[in-house]
Each structure stands twice: as structure tokens, then as C-alpha cells.
FILOGU-129459 format. One record per residue: x, y, z of N, C-alpha, C in turn. Coordinates in steps of 0.05 Angstrom, whole numbers, plus 32768, in hexadecimal, padded with zeros to 4 digits. Example, Ala and Ser with C-alpha at 12.3 -4.5 7.8 and 13.67 -1.06 7.14 Angstrom:
REM residues 2
81087F8E809C80F67FA6809C81087FBE809C
81017FD3808E81117FEB808F81028001809D
***
This chain:
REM residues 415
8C9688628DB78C80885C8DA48C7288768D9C
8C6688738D858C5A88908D7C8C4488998D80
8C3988AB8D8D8C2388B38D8E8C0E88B78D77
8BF7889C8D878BD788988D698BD388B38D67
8BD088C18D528BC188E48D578BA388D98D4C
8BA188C48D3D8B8788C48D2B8B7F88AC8D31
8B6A88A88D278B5888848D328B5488818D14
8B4B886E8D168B3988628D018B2588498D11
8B0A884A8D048AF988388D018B0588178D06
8B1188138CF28B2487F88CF88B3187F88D0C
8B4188088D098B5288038D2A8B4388088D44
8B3588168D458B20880F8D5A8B1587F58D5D
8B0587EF8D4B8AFD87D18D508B1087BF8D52
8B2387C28D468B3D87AD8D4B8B4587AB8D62
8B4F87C18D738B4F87C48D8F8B3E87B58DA1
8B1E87BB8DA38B0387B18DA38B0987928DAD
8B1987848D968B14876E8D8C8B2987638D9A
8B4587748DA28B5D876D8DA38B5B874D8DB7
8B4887538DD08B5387368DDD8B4987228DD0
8B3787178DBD8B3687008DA58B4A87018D97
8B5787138D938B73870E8D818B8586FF8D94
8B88870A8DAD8B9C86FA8DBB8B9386E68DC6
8B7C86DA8DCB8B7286BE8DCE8B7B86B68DB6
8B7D86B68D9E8B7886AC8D8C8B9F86A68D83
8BA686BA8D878BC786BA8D8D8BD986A98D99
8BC786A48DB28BD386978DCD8BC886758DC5
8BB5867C8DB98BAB86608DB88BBC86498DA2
8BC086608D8B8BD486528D798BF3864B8D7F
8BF286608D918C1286618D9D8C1786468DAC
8C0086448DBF8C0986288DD28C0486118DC1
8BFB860E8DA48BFC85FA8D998C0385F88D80
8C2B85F98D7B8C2E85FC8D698C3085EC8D56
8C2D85EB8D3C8C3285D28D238C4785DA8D16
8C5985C98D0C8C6C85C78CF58C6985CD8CE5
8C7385D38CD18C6C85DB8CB28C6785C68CA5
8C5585BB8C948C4085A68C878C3985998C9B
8C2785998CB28C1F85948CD08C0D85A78CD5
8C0585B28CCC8BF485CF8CD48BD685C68CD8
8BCB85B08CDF8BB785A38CDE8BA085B48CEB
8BA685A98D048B9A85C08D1A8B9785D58D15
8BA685E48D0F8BA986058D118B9786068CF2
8B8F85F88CE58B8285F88CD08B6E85FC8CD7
8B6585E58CEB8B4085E38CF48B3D85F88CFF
8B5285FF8D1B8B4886208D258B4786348D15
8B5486378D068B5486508CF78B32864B8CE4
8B30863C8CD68B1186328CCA8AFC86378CDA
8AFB86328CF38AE586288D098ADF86538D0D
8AF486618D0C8AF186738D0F8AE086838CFC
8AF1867D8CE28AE4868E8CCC8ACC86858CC1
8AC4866E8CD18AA8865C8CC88A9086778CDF
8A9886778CEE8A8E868F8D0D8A8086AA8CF9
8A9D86AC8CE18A9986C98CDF8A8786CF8CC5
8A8186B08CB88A7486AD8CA08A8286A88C88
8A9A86A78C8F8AAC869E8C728AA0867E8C6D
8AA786768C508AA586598C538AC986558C4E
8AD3864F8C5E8AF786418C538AF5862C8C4F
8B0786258C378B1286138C2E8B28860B8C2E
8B2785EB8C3A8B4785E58C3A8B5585E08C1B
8B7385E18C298B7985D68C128B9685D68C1D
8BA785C58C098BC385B98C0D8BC285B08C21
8BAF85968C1A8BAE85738C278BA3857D8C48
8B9685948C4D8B9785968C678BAA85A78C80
8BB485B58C6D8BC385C68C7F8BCD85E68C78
8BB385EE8C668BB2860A8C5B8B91860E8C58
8B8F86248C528B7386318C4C8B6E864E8C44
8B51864D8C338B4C86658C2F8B2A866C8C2B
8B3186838C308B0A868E8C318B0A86A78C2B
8AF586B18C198AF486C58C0A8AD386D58C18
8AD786EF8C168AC087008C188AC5871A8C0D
8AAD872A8C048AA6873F8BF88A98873C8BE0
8A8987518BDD8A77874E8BBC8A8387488BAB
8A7887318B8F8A8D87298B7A8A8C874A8B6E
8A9787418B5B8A9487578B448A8587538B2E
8A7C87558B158A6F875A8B008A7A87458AF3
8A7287338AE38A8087208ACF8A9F872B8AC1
8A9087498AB68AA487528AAA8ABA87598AAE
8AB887558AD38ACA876A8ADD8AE187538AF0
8AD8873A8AF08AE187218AFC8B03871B8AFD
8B1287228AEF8B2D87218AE88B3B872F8AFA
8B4B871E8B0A8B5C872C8B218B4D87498B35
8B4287398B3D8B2487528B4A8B3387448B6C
8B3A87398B788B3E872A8B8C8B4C873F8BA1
8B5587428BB48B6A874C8BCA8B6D87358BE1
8B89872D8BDD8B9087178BF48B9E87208C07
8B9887148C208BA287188C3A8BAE86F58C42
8BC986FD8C448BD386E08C458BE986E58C67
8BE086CD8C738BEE86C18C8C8BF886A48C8D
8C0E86A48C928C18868D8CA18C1586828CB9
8C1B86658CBC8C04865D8CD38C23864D8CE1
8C37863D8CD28C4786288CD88C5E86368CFA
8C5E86228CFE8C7986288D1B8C9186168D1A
8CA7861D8D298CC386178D278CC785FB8D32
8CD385E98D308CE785D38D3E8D0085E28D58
8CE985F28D668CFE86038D7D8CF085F58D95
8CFA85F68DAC8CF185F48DC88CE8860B8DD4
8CCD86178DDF8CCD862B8DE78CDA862A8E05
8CEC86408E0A8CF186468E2A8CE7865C8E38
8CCB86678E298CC3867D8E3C8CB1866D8E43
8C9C867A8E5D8C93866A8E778C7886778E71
8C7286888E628C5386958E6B8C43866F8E5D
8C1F867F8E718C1486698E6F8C0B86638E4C
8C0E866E8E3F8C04866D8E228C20865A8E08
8C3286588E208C43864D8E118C4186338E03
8C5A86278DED8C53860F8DDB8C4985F88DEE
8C3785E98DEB8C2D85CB8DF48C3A85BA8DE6
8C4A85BA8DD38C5585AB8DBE8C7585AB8DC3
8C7C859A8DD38C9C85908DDC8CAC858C8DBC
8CC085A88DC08CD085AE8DA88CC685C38D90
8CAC85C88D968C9C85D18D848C9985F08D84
8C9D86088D7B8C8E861C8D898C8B863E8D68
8C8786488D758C7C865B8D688C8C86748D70
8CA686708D628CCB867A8D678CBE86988D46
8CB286978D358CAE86AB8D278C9986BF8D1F
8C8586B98D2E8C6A86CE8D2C8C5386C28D1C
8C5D86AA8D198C4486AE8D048C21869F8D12
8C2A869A8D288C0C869F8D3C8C0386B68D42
8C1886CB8D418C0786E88D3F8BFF86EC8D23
8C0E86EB8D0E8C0A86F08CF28BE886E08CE8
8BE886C38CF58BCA86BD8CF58BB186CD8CFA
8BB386D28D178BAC86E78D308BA086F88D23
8BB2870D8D0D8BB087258D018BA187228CF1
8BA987108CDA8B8F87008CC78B7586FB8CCF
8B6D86EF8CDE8B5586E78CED8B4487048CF9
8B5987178CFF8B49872C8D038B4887448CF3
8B4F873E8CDA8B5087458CC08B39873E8CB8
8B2F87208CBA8B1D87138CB38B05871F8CB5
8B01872C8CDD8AEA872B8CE38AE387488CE5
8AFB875E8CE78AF487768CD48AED87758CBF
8AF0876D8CAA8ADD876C8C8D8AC787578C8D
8AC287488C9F8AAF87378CA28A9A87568CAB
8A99875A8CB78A8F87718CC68A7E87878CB4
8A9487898C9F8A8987A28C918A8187A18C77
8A87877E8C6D8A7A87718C5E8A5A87708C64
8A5587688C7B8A3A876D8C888A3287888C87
8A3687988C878A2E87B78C858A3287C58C6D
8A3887AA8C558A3787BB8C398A5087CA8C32
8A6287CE8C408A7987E08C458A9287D48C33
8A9487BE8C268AAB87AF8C268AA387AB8C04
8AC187C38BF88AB587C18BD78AC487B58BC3
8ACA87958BD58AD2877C8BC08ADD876F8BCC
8ADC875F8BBF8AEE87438BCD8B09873A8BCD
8B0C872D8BF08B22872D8BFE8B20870A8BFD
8B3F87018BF38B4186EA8BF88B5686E08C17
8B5086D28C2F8B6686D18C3F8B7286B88C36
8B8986B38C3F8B9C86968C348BAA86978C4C
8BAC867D8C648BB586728C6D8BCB865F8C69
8BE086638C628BF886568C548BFD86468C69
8C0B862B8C6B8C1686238C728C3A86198C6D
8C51861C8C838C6686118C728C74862A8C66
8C6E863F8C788C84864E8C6D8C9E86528C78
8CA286468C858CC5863C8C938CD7862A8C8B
8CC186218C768CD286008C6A8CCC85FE8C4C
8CDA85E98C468CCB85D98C258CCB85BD8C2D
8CBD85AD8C228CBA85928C1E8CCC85848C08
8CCA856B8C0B8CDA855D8BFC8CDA85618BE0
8CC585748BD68CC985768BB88CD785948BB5
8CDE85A18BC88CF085BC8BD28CD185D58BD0
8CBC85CD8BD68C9F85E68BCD8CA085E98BF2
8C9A86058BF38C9686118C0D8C7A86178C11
8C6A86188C228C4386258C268C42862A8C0D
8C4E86458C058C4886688BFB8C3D86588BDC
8C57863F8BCF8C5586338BB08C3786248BAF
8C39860C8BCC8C2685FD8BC78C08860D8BCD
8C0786208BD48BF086298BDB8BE8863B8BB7
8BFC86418BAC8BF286568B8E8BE886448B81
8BFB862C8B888BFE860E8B6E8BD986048B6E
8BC9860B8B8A8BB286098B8C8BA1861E8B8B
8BA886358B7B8B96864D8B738B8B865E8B88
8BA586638B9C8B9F86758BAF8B9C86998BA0
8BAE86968B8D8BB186B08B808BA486B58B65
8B8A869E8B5A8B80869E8B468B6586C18B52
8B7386D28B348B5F86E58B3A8B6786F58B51
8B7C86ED8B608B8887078B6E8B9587208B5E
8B8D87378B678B9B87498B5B8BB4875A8B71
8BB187528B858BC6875D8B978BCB874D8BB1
8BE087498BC48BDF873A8BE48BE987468BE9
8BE5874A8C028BEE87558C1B8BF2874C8C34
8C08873B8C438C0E872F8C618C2087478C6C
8C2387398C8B8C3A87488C9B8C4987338CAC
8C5C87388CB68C6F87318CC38C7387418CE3
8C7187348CF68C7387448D0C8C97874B8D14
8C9F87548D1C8CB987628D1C8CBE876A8D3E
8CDE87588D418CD3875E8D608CEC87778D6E
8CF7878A8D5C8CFB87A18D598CF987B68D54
8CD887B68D528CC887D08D448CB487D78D57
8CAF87E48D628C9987E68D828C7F87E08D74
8C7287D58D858C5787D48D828C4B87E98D7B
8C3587EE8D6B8C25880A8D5F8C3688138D4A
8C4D88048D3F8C5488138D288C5A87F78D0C
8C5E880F8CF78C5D87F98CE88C7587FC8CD3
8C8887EC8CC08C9F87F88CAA8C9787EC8C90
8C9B87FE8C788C9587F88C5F8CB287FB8C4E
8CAC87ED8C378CBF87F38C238CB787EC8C0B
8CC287FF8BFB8CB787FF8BE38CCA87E78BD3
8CCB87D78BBC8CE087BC8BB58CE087AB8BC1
8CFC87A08BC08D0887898BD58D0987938BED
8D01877E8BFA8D00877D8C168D15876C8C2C
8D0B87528C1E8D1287318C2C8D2187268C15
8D3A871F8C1E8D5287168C078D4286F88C00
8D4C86EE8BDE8D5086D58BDD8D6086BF8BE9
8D5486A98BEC8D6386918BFE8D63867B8BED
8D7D86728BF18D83865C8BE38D9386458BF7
8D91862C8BFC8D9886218C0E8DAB86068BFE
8DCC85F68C098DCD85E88BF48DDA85D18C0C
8DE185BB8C078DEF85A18C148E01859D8C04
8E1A85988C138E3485958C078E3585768C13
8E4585678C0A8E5185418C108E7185498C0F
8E7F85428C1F8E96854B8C158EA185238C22
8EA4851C8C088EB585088C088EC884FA8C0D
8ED384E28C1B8EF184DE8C1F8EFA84C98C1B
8F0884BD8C318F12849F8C308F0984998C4E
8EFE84898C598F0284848C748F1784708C7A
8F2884738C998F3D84688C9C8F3E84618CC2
8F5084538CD08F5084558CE38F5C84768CEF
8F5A84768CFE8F6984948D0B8F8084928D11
8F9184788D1B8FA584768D198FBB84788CFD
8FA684778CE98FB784688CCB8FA884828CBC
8FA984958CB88FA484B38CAB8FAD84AB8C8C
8FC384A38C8D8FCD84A88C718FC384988C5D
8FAD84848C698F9E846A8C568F83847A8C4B
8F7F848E8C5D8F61849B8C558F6784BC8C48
8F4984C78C398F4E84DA8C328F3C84E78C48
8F4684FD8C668F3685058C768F25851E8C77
8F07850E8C6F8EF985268C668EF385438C74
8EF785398C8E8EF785508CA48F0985658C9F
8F1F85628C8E8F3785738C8F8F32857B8C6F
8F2185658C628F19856E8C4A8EFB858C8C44
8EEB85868C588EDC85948C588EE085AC8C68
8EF285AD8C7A8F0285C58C828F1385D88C78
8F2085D08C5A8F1E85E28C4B8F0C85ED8C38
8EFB85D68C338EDD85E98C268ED686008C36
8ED085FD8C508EBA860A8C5F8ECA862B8C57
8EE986278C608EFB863F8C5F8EFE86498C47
8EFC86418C2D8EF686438C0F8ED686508C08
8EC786418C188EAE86538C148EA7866F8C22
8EB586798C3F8EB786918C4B8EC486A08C34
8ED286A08C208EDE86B18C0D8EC286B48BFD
8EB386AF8BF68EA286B98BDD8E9386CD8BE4
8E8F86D48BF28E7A86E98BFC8E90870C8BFB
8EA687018C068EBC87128C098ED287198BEC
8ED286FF8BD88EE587038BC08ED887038BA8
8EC086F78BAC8EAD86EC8B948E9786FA8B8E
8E9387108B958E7A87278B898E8287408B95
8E7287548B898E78876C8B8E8E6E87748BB2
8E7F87878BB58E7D878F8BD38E5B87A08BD6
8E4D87A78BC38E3887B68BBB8E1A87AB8BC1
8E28878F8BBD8E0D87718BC18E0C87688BDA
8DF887738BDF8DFA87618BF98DEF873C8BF2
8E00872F8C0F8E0187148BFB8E0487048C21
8DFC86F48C258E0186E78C3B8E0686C68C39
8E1586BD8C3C8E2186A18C3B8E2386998C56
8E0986758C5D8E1586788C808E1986568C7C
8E2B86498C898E2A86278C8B8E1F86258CA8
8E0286218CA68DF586178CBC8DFB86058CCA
8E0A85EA8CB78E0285CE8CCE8E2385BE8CBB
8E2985B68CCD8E4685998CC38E5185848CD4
8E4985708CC48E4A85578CD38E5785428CCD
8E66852F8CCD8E7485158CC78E5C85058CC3
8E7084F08CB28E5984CF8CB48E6184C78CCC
8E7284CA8CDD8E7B84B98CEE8E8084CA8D03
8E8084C58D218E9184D88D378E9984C48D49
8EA684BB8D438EC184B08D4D8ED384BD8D5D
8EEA84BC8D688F0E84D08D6A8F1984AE8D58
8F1A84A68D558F26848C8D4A8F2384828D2A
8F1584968D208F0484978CFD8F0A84A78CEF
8F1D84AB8CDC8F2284BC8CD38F0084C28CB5
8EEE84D28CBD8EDD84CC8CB28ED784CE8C91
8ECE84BF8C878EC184B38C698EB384D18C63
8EA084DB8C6D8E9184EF8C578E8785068C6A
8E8985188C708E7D85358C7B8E6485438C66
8E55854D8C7A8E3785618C658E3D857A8C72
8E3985838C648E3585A98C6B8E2285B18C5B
8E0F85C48C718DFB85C98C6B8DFD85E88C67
8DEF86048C568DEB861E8C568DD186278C51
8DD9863D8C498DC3864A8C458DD7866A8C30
8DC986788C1A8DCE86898C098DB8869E8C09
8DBD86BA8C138DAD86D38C108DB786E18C01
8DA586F48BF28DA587068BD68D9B871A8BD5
8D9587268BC78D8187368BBC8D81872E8B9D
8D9E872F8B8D8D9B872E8B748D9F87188B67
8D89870A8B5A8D8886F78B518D9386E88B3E
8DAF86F18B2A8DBF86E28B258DD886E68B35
8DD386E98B4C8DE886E48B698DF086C68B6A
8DCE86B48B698DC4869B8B6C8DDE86848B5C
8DD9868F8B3E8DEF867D8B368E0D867B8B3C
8E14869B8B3F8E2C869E8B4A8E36868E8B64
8E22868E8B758E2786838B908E3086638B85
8E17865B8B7B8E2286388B6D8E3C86338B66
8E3F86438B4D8E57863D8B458E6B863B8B59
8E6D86578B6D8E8286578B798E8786498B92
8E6E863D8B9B8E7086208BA98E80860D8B9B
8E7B86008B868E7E85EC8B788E9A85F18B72
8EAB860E8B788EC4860D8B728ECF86028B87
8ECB86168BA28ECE86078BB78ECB85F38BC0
8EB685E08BB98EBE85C18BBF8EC685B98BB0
8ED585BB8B948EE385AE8B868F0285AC8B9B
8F1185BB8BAF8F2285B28BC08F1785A08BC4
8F10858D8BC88F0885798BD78F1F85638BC3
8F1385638BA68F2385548B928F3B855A8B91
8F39856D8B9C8F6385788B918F6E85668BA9
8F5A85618BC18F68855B8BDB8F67853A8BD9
8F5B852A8BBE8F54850F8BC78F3C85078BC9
8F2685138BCD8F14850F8BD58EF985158BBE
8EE3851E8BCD8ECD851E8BAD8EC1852D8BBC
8EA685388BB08E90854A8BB78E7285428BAF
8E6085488BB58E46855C8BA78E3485708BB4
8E2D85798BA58E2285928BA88E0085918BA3
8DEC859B8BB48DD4859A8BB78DCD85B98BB6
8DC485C88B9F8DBC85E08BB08DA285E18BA2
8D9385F68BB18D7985FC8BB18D6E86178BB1
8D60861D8B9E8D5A86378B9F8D3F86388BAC
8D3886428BC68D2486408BDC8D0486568BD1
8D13866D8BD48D0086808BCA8D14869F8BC0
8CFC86AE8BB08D0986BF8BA78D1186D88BB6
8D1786EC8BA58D16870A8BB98CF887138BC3
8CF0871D8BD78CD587228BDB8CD387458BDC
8CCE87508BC08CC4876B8BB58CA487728BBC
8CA6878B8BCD8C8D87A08BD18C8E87B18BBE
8C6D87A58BAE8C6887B38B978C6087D48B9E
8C7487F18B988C6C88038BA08C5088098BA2
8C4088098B858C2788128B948C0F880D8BA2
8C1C87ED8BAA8C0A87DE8BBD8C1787E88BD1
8C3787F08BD68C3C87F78BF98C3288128BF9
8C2E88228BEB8C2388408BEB8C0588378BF5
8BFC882B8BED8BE188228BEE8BDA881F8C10
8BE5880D8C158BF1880B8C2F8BFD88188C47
8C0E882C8C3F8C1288448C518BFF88538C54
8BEB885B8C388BD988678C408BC188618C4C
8BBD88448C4C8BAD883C8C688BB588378C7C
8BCA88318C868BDA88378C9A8BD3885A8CA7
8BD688688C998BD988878CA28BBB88908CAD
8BA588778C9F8B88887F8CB08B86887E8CCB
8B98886F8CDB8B9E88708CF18BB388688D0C
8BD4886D8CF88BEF88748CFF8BEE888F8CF9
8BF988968D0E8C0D88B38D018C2188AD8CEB
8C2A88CA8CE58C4E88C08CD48C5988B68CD8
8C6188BE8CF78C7788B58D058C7788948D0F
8C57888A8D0B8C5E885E8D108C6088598CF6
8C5A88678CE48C6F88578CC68C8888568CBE
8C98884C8CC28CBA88488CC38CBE883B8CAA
8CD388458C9D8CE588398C868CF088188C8B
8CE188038C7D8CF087EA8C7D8D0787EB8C70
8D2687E38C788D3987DD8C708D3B87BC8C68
8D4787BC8C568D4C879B8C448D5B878F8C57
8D5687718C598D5F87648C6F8D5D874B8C58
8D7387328C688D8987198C638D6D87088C69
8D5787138C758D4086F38C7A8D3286F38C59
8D2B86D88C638D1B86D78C498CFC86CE8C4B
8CE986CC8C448CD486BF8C478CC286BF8C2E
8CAD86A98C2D8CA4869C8C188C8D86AE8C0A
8C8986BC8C188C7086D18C0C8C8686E88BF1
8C8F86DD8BF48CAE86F08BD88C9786D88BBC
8C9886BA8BBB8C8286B48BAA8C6686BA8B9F
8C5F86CD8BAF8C4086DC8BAE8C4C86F58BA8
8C5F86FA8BB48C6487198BA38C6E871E8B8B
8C7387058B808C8286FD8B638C7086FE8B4F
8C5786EE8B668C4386EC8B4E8C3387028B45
8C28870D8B628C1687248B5C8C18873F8B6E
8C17875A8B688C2987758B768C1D876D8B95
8C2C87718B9F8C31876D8BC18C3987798BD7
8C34877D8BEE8C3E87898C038C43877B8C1B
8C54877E8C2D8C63876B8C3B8C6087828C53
8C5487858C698C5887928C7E8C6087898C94
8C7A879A8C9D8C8987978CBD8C71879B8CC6
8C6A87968CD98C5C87948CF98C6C87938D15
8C7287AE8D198C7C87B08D358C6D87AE8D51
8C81878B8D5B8C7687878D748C8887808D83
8C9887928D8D8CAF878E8D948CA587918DB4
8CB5877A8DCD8CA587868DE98CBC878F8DEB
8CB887A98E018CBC87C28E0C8CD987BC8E18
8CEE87BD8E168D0D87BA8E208D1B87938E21
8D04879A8E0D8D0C876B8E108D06875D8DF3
8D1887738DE48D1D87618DC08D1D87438DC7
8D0387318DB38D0987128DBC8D0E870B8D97
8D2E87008D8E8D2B87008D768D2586DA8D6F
8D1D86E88D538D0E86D28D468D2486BA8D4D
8D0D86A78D448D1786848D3C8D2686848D5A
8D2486918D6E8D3386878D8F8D1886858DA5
8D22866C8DB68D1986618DCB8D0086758DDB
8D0F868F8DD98CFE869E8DE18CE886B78DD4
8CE886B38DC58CD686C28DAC8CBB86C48DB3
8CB486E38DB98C9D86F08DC18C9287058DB2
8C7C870B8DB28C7687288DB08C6687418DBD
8C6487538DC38C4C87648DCD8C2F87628DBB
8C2887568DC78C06874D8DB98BF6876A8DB9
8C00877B8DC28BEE87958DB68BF3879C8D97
8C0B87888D918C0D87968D688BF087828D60
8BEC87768D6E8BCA87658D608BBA876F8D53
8BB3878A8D618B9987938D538B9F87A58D3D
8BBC87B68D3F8BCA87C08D2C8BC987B18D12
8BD087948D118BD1878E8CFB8BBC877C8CEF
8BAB87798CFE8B8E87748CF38B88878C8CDF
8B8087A28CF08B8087B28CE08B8387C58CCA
8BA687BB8CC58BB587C88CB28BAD87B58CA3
8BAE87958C998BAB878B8C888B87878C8C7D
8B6F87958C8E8B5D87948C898B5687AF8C7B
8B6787D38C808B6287DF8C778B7587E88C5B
8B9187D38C628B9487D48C448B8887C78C2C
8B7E87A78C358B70879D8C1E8B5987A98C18
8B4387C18C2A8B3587CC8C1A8B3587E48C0A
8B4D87F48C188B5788088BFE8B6C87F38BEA
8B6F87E68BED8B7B87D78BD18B6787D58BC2
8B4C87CF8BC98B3687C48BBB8B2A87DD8BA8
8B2A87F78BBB8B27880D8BB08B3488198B95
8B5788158B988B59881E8B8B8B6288088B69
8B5887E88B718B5087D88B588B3687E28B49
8B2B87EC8B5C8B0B87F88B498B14880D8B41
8B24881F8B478B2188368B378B3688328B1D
8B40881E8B1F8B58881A8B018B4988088AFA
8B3287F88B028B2787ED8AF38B0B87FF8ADE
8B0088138AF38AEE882A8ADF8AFD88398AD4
8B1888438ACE8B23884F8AC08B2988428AA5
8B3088228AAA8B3588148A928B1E88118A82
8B0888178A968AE588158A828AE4882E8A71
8AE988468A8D8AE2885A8A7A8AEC88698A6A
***
């Protein structure tokens, strides 16, 4: 890990503050919610920022929120004057199997991707600019957004990130800024990138059709098992025959199942489930099509198809001079050497919709513990709670040099 040469003000108090972050960590951790379930973790997170003088407001039916502080601006000056600090609150359908006492209370339930620290960080984001709002110090306003649901979509396919804009989380924002904790980057450091970051995801359901028959009598049915077994091997070619070697492109069949499991059934209908990563966005249609070629075997074999796909969320682009913005509050108290180059990665996540809408920055947060990588979405997924105060304070001293430097392109455009 790199040696702090410099402090800052924030990171001091962040430090200060650090064991309320990890109460506040531990507390969310042992009680995790589902994505549109975030009930609880609603009221705590409120009950907090009610402490620090915010007024929050819920919203999306009870399982999101937001609360704003800093001086308005001038009538004239009202138009995208905002800086948002956005966290996710939702947890996995995992079982936790680590043993410390802070672990899930919720059988099946747990908090497999960070985003009880990503809260954590928020909250003490909160109460650093709560702080210096009180001392006159704080020169404009910061909106926080508590998303819920960014692991999933609901039945109408909207994830947190949609339904939370669709309710004017981003009315009058002029920039957001979240992080991501990272559990290969040591604690005390942090990675940026300028663009894309987080590939697009697209997720689809295949039906692969047949005849059902006894098991003895094969030749009466069309058997979709042997039908959907050449799909699956038809779809490993597209990634490999069907775009350039240049794109990166990831094709995975998560889940495949029969209507039936029998040994005696030759079965009626199989589902296969995926998932589609990108970067370039008419990749999207290509992938379709070239599904849809691939289960057209199905018909050549006897059998029928359809095809379900879904386009989840987009590419998630760091607007350069919001991540500049960013490094350089970062540098008030990292050295050079804890800012590391983010490389583009196959995950995807829902904050790519807020960066669509308005210029954005997406920061790694390294909290990697010390000889014991715990990777995401698994049973055992941890982090070193010393990146806490780190990223309190990176998101609190970037949204106020963001704020800084909206006023000065906003007095330039005056004067």
C-alpha cells in the first residue's frame, strides 16, 4: 500500500469518524434486503441523515431516498446548479458463509457486493458536508440518492438507477459521482478512468421447443434436450465467428433446465437463460440477431423456439472532466502512487443510466483484505473497512470541487 505523504482536513475527520462508518456498515451488513425490499435500510439510512439535519425524502414506494444540503443559488443561477452523490443500498439472494459477528441475519440473504459499504461511504459523505455546511464552508448544493435495486429489474425490466431519475433524482443535477468498492485494489488507494468503464448488459430467455415422448419411444418426440444442445454449441460460436476479434464481447448461458426431469421423458420444452457484455452499442443488435440464428436449429431439427432478450443497462462512461475533477481531489490527500489506472471490465452496473444522463464519475475504491481476495456475488465476500473513511471522503471532497468548478463556468458564462 502507498504511503499518505499529505492529509487533508476531510480525511482526517473521516478517519475521526471511521468507527460510525463501520457501525453503520456492520449494521447494514447483518441486515440485508433484496432489491425492491430495501425497506429497512431505508428508515436507517433516514433516521441518520434526520441526526445530521438533512430533511430525506422517500421515494420509489419506500425503498429509495434523497436529501439535499448547501446554499441554493440565485434564481438566475438555478439550472443544473446540483452535485449528486449516489449509493446503493440492495443485497444478493446469496447465503453468507463467513462467521464474523456482523454477519447476514437474513437466511439466504447477504451483502455478496459492497453496497453496505458504498452506503457507509455516503452517510459519511453526508456528515462531512453536513459539517461544513455548518461552518459556511460548503459552496452549493449536494444532492445524496440512495438507489435501490441495482442488482436487478422488476417486472417492467427498470432497475433502482431508471426508477429513481423517472422520480427526479437528477432534476437540476449538473454532475454524480458514486464508487464501487473493489476487492483487488488495497485499501488507501483508489482507480480512475477516463470513458467507458463497466460494459453494457443485456440478458435474454431462450424456450427451445419439442415434442414430448416416452423415453423408451424417442422416435414419437422431437427431444428438446438434444435440441437445445445444439443451440447452446451454436451460440459459443458468436463471440468467436460473429464480430471482430477487437470487441471485446462476452456471451455467458447462466442457467438450463427442462419442463420435466424424468430418465423416462423425453422432455417437451428446455429454457436457457444468459447474459450479453459490450462496450459497443450496436454489438446489442448483432448479438440478437445472431441468437435468433442459432435457435432457428431448433426448426431445422423439428422443433420451435422464442427468444426473450433484454437490454438491462447501457455502457457506464466517466465523463473526463468530472474524473479529472476527481483525481484532483483525490491528490489533496493520496499520493500519486494510490491513484491507479481503471481498466474496462465485462461487469456492468446501473449507475451507466446517470452517467447517460448527466457527466459522471464512477470510482474504484480499494478494499481489498491483506492476502485474502474475497470476490464479488460469493458466499464469502468481505472487505477491509479501513477503505470507509477513504471513500467518505473522496466522494465529499469531490462533490465540493465539482461545485467549485460549476461556479466558475457558471461566472464565466456571466462574464
Amino acid at each position: 500500500m502507498p504511503t499518505n505523504t499529505c492529509k487533508s482536513t476531510l480525511l482526517s475527520r473521516a478517519k475521526e469518524i471511521a468507527p460510525e462508518l463501520v457501525q453503520t456498515r456492520r449494521q447494514i451488513h447483518a441486515n440485508p434486503e433484496l432489491s425492491f425490499n430495501e425497506h429497512k435500510t431505508v428508515v436507517l439510512v433516514a433516521e441518520q441523515l434526520k441526526k445530521l439535519g438533512y430533511e430525506p425524502k422517500v421515494i420509489s414506494g419506500g425503498i429509495g431516498l434523497v436529501a439535499e444540503i448547501g446554499p441554493m443559488p440565485a434564481s438566475t443561477e438555478r439550472l443544473k446548479h446540483i452535485v449528486a452523490i449516489r449509493a446503493d443500498m440492495d443485497a444478493l439472494p446469496i447465503e453468507e458463509a463467513n462467521t464474523d459477528e456482523y454477519c447476514s441475519g437474513n437466511k439466504g440473504v447477504m451483502h455478496a457486493c459492497g453496497h453496505d459499504a458504498h452506503t457507509a461511504c455516503a452517510l459519511g459523505a453526508a456528515k462531512l458536508l453536513a459539517e461544513m455546511h455548518a461552518k459556511g464552508q460548503l459552496p452549493g448544493r449536494v444532492r445524496l440518492i440512495f438507489q435501490p435495486a441495482e442488482e436487478t429489474i422488476n417486472e417492467v425490466g427498470k432497475s433502482g438507477a431508471t426508477l429513481v431519475i423517472e422520480e427526479g433524482a437528477l432534476e437540476n443535477v449538473a454532475a454524480a459521482i458514486a464508487l464501487h468498492v473493489f476487492p483487488n485494489l488495497p485499501a488507501g488507494m483508489i482507480a480512475l478512468k477516463n470513458g467507458a468503464l463497466l460494459a453494457a448488459c443485456d440478458t435474454f430467455k431462450i424456450a427451445i421447443k419439442g415434442v414430448g415422448t416416452h423415453g423408451a419411444m424417442p422416435e414419437l418426440g422431437v427431444d428438446a434436450i438434444v435440441v437445445a444442445a445444439q443451440v447452446v454449441q451454436a451460440i459459443q460460436t458468436i463471440v468467436s465467428r460473429r464480430r471482430s476479434a477487437l470487441e471485446p464481447v462476452v456471451i455467458t448461458l447462466g442457467g438450463i433446465k427442462s419442463a420435466t426431469y424424468r430418465p423416462n421423458i423425453v422432455a417437451a420444452e428446455v429454457e436457457i437463460i444468459g447474459t450479453a457484455r459490450y462496450f459497443d452499442s450496436e454489438l446489442s443488435s448483432l448479438i440478437k440477431a445472431e441468437l435468433t440464428r442459432c435457435c432457428q436449429i431448433a426448426e431445422s431439427l423439428g422443433g420451435a423456439f422464442t427468444l426473450e432478450y433484454q437490454n438491462d443497462n447501457p455502457v457506464l462512461n466517466n465523463d473526463p472532466q468530472l474524473t479529472q475533477i476527481v483525481r484532483e481531489a483525490a491528490l489533496k490527500f493520496l499520493p500519486a502512487d494510490a491513484i491507479a489506472d481503471a481498466t474496462m471490465e465485462m461487469g456492468a452496473e446501473d449507475f451507466s443510466f446517470i452517467s447517460a444522463a448527466v457527466p459522471s464519475c464512477f470510482v474504484v475504491l480499494g478494499a481489498a483484505i491483506e492476502n485474502d481476495m474475497r470476490k464479488f456475488h460469493t458466499s464469502t465476500f468481505d472487505i477491509d473497512e479501513s477503505a470507509l473513511p477513504f471513500g467518505a471522503a473522496i466522494l465529499a471532497q469531490s462533490a465540493i470541487d465539482a461545485l467549485y468548478h460549476l461556479q466558475s463556468l457558471q461566472s464565466a458564462q456571466r462574464g
